[in-house]
C-alpha positions in Angstrom: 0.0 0.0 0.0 1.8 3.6 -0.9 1.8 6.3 1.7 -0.7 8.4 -0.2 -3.5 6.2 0.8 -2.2 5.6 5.0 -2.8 9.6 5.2 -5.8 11.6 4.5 -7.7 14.8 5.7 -10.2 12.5 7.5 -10.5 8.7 8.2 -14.4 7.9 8.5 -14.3 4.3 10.2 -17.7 2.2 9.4 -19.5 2.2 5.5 -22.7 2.0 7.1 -25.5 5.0 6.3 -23.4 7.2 8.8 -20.1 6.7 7.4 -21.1 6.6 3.6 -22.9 9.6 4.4 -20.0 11.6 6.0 -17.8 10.4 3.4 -20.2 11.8 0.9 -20.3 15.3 2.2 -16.3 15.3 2.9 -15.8 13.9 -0.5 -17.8 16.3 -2.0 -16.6 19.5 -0.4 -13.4 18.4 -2.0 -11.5 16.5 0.8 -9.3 13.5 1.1 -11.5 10.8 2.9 -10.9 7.2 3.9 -13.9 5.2 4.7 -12.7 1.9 6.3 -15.2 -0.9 6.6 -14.6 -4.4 8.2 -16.6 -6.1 6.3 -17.3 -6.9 2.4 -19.9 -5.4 0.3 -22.5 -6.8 -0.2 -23.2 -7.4 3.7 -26.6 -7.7 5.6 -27.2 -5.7 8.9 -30.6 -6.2 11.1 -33.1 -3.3 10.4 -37.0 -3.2 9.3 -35.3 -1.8 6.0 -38.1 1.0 6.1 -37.4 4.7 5.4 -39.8 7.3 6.1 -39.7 10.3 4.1 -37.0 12.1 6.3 -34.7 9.3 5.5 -35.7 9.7 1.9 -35.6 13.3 1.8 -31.8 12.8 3.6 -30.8 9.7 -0.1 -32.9 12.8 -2.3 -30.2 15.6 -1.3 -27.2 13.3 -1.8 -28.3 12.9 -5.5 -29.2 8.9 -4.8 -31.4 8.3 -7.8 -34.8 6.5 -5.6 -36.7 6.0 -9.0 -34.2 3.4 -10.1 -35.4 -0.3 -9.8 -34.4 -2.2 -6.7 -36.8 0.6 -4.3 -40.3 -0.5 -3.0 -41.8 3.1 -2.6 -45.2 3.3 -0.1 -48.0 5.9 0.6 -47.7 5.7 4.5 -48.3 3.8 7.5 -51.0 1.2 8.3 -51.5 0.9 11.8 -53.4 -2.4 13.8 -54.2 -1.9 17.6 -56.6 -2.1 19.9 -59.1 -3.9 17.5 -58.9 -1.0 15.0 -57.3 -0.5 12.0 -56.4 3.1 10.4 -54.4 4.0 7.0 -52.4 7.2 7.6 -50.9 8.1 4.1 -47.5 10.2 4.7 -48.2 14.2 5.3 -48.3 16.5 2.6 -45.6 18.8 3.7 -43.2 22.0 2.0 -40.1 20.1 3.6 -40.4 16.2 3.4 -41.3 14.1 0.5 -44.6 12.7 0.8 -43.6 9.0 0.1 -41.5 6.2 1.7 -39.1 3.4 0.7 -38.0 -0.4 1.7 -34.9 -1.5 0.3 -32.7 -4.0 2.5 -29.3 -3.0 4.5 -27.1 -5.5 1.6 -28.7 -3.5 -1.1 -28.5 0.0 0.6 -25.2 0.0 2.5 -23.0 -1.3 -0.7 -25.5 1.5 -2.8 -24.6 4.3 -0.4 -20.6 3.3 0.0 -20.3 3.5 -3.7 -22.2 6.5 -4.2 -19.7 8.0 -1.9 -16.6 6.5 -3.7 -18.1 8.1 -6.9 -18.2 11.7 -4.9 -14.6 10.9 -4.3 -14.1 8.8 -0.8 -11.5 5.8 -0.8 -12.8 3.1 0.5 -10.9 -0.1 2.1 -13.4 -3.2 2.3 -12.0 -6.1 4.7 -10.2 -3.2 6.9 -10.9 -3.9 10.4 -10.1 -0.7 13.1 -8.2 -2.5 15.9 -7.5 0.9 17.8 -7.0 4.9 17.8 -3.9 6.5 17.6 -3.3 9.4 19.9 -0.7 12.0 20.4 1.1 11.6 23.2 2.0 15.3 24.1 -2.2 16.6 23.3 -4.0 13.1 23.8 -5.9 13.8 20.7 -6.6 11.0 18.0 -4.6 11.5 14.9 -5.4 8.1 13.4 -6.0 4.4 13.5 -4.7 1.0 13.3 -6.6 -1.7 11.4 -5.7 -4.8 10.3 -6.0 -5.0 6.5 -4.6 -7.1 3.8 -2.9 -9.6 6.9 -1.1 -6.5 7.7 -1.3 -4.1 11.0 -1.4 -0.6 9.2 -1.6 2.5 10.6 -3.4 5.2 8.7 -3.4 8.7 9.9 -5.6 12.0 9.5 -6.6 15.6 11.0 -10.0 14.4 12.3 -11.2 10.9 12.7 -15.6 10.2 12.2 -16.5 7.4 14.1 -19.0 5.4 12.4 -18.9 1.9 14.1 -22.0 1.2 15.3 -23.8 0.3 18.4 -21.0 -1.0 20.3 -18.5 1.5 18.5 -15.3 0.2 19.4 -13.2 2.9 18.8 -15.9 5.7 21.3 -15.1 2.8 24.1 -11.1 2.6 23.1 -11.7 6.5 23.6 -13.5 6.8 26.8 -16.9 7.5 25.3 -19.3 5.6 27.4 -22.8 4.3 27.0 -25.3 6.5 29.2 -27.4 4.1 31.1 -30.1 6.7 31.7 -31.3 6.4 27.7 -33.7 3.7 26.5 -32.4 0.8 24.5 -34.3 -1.2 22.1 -33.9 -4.5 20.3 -35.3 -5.1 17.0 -35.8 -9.1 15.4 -36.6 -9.4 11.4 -37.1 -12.2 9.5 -37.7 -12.3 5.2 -40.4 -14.2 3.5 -41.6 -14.7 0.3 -45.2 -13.7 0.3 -47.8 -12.0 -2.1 -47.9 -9.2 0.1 -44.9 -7.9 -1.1 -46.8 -5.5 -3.7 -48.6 -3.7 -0.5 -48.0 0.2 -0.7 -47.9 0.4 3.0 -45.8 0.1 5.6 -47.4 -1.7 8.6 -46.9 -1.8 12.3 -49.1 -3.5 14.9 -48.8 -1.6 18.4 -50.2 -4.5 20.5 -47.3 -6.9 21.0 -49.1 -9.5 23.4 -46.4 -11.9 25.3 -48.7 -14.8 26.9 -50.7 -12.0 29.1 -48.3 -9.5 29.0 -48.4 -6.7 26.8 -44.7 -5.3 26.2 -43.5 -1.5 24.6 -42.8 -2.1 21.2 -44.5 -2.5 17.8 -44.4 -5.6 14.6 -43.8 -4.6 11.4 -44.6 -5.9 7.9 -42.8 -3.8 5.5 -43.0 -5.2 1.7 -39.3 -5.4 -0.2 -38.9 -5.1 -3.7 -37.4 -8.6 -4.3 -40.9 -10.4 -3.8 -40.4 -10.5 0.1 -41.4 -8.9 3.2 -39.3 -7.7 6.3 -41.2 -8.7 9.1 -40.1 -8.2 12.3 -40.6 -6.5 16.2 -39.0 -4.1 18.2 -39.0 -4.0 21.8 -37.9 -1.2 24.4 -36.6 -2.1 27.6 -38.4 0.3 29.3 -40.4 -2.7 30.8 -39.7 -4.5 33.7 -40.5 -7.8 31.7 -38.0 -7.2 29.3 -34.9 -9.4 30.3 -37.3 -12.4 30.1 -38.7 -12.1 26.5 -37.7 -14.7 24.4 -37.5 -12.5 21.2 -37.2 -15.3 18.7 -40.0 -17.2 20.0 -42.3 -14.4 20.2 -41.5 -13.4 16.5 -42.1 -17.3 15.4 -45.7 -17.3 17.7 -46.8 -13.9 16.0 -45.7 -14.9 12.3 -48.2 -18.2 13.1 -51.0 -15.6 14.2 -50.9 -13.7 11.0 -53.3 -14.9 8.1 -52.3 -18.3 6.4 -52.4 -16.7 3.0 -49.5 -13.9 3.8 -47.1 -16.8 4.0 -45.2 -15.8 6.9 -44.3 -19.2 7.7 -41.3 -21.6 7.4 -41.7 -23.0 4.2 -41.6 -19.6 2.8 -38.9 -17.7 4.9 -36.0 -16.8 2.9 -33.8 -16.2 6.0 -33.0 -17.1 9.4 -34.4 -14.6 12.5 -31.9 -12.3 13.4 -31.9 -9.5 16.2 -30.1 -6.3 16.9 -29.4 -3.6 19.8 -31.0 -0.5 18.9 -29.0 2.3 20.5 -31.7 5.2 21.7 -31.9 9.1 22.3 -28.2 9.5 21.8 -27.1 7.3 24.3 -23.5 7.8 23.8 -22.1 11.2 24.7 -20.1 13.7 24.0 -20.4 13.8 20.4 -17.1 15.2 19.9 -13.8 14.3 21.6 -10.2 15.2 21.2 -10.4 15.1 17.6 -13.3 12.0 17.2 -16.6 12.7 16.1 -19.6 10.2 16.5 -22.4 9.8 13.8 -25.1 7.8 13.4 -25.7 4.4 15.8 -22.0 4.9 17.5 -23.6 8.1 19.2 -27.2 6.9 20.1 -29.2 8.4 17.2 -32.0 6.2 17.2 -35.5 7.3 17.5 -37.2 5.9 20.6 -40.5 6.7 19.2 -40.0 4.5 16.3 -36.8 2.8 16.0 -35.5 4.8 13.3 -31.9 5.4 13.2 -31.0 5.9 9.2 -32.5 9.3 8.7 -30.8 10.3 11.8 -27.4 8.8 10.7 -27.7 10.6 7.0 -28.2 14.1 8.8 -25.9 13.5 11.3 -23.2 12.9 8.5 -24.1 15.9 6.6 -23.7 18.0 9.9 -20.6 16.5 10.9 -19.0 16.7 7.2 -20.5 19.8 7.3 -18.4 21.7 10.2 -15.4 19.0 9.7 -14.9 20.9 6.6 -15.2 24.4 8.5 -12.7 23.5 11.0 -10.2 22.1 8.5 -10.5 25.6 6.6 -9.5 27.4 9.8 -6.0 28.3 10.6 -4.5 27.2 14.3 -5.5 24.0 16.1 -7.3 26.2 18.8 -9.8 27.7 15.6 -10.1 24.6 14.5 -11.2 23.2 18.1 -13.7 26.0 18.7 -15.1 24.6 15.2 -15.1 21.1 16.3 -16.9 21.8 19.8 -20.1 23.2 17.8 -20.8 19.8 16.5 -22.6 18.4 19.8 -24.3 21.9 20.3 -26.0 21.9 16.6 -26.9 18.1 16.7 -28.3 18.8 20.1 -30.3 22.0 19.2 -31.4 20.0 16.2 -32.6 16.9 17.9 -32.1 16.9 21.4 -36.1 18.3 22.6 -37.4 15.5 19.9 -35.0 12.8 21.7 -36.5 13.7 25.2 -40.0 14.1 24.3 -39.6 10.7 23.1 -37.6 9.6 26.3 -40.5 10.5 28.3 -42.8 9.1 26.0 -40.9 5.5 26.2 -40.3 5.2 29.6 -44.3 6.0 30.0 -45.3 3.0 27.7 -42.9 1.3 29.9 -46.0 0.7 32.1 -48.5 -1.8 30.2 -51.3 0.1 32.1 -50.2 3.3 29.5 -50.4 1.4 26.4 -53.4 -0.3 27.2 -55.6 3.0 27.3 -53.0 4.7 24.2 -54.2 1.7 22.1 -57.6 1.6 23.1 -58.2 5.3 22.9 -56.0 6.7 21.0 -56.4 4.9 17.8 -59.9 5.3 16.9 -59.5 8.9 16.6 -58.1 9.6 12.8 -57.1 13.4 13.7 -55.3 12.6 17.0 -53.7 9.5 14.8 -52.0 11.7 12.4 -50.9 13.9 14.7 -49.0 11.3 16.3 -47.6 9.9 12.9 -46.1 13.8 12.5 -44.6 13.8 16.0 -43.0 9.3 16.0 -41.7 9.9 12.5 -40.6 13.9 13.4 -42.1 15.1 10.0 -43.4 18.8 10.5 -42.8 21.9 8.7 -40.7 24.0 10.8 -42.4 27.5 9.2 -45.9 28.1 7.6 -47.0 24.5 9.0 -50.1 23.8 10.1 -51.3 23.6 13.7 -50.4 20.1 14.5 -46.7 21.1 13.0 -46.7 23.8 15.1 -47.6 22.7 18.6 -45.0 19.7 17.6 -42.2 22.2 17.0 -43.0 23.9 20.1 -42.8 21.1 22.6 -39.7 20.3 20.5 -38.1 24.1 21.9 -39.5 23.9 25.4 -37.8 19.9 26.3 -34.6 20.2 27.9 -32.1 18.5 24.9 -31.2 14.9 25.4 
């Protein structure tokens, strides 16, 4: 390997949404990026695969072409609960699209890494980040070391984007600790062939019933391109029954409640169940470091509402890319610090309120007691319903909205930030 490609302006470590993002943005604004990824394209990662229209209005600005084949597009949410069922087609709004996608993580990952390599990022497949590199006289990071090709290489750079993940390796090497005070989810999918694949919505079913228990969480049917659906649950452990659910069972026992004729059985599943750690509410904090920057799962920016993490990982990026490229521009270390500092500020301005609204909100269907009456009462009532599809998917006008967009934005303001 020649020395050009051990150096860079910034190393982004992960080629997940948050890193391929970053790189994007970095590559874009005309800097030298390397985007190291353990793993080989095409890989799979557990998700529901669905994208609201924040995460599709985050692939629109990059330039990602969503009318190309391979994308199952959808009108909204379908929501079962309580014996009721309501259609909630996306909102009609000035700043969001008013349409979602489904495409799986092996498709959209290796989509999103190469779209970045086109804007100009390197990227090393098969490099695994053993640890950071830090300068012993300022105790900043000015690198890694990975193992890549059966060597130990050490690649070096100005700033360094952590993009790792849940259990982001390289925040713990770095002190960066997981906040125990922030909800944590875990999400199970499974793919089956079934003829509900053409469906143009998304589904979720808010009553997930263990035995007699009823547990904080939703299923979710979401229809795939490939002929398939993702069907899976997520789960909050904001119940005190959570430790004792057996995830995989209760995915198999709800699968064999659904109508014969959907197919979600074994015969037809085209995979095995897997599961996940959902990291919530930015439970991994401070967002900058000594040089490190955190994006996407590696600093907590899942939705509690809804599970979400992508659209959260895309904006992240651009933000982060965004003031990387500001600080790099500036002219002593101590500029460029006072630049770097403003990343945790912005993100939390941006989306801290939304993150403890939906703290609160978690903890409370903690209780089955809350969910109980939220499901009973809540979903027969198609103008309350739509309200709260604006506030768990955070789509809302910020000016000129209407009124439900603007008490939204207002309890965003008055939360203290996560």
């Amino acid at each position: 390997m020649t020395d050009s490609t051990r150096t860079a302006d910034v190393i982004v470590v992960g080629a997940g949404p948050a890193g391929s993002g970053t790189a994007y943005w970095l590559a874009q604004a005309g800097l030298d990026v390397l985007l190291l990824e353990k793993a080989t394209f095409p890989r799979d990662k557990i998700c529901g695969d669905g994208l609201t229209p924040r995460a599709v209005r985050a692939l629109v600005g990059m330039g990602v072409d969503v009318n190309a084949p391979g994308w199952a597009r959808n009108k909204g949410l379908r929501i079962y609960g309580g014996g009721v069922k309501i259609e909630l087609p996306w909102p009609e709004l000035a700043s969001f699209p008013d349409y979602g996608l489904v495409r799986t993580r092996m498709d959209l990952d290796q989509l999103l890494a190469e779209h970045a390599v086109k804007a100009g990022a390197k990227l090393l497949q098969g490099c695994n980040v053993q640890a950071p590199i830090l300068d012993e006289r300022t105790d900043r990071i000015i690198g890694v070391t990975a193992k890549y090709e059966g060597e130990e290489v050490e690649f070096r750079a100005s700033v360094v984007v952590a993009c790792d993940g849940v259990s982001s390796r390289l925040s713990t090497a770095m002190d960066v600790r997981r906040r125990e005070d922030r909800p944590m989810g875990v999400a199970v999918r499974r793919y089956f062939e079934s003829p509900r694949h053409t469906d143009d919505y998304m589904e979720a079913w808010l009553e997930l019933w263990d035995g007699e228990r009823l547990l904080p969480g939703y299923g979710w049917v979401f229809p795939v391109a490939d002929g398939t659906c993702n069907v899976g649950l997520g789960l909050l452990n904001t119940s005190k029954s959570f430790k004792d659910v057996d995830y995989r069972g209760m995915l198999k026992r709800w699968c064999a409640n659904m109508p014969e004729d959907w197919r979600f059985d074994e015969e037809h599943a085209t995979s095995p169940i897997r599961g996940a750690a959902l990291p919530m509410g930015f439970n991994r904090q401070p967002h900058y470091t000594r040089g490190m920057l955190l994006v996407g799962d590696a600093g907590g920016m899942v939705n509690p509402f809804n599970g979400e993490g992508i659209d959260y990982a895309l904006e992240s990026g651009h933000l982060a890319a965004d003031i990387i490229v500001q600080a790099l521009a500036r002219r002593t270390p101590a500029q460029r610090e006072r630049t770097l500092y403003e990343y945790p500020r912005i993100l939390k301005d941006e989306h801290g309120g939304y993150f403890t609204l939906a703290r609160v909100f978690v903890q409370a269907i903690g209780d089955p007691r809350v969910m109980k009456f939220l499901t009973a009462h809540g979903l027969p009532h198609p103008t309350l319903m739509r309200f709260t599809l604006k506030l768990l998917a955070n789509l809302t006008d910020p000016k000129g909205g209407d009124a439900m967009d603007r008490v939204i934005n207002a309890m965003q303001k008055v939360a203290p930030a996560a």
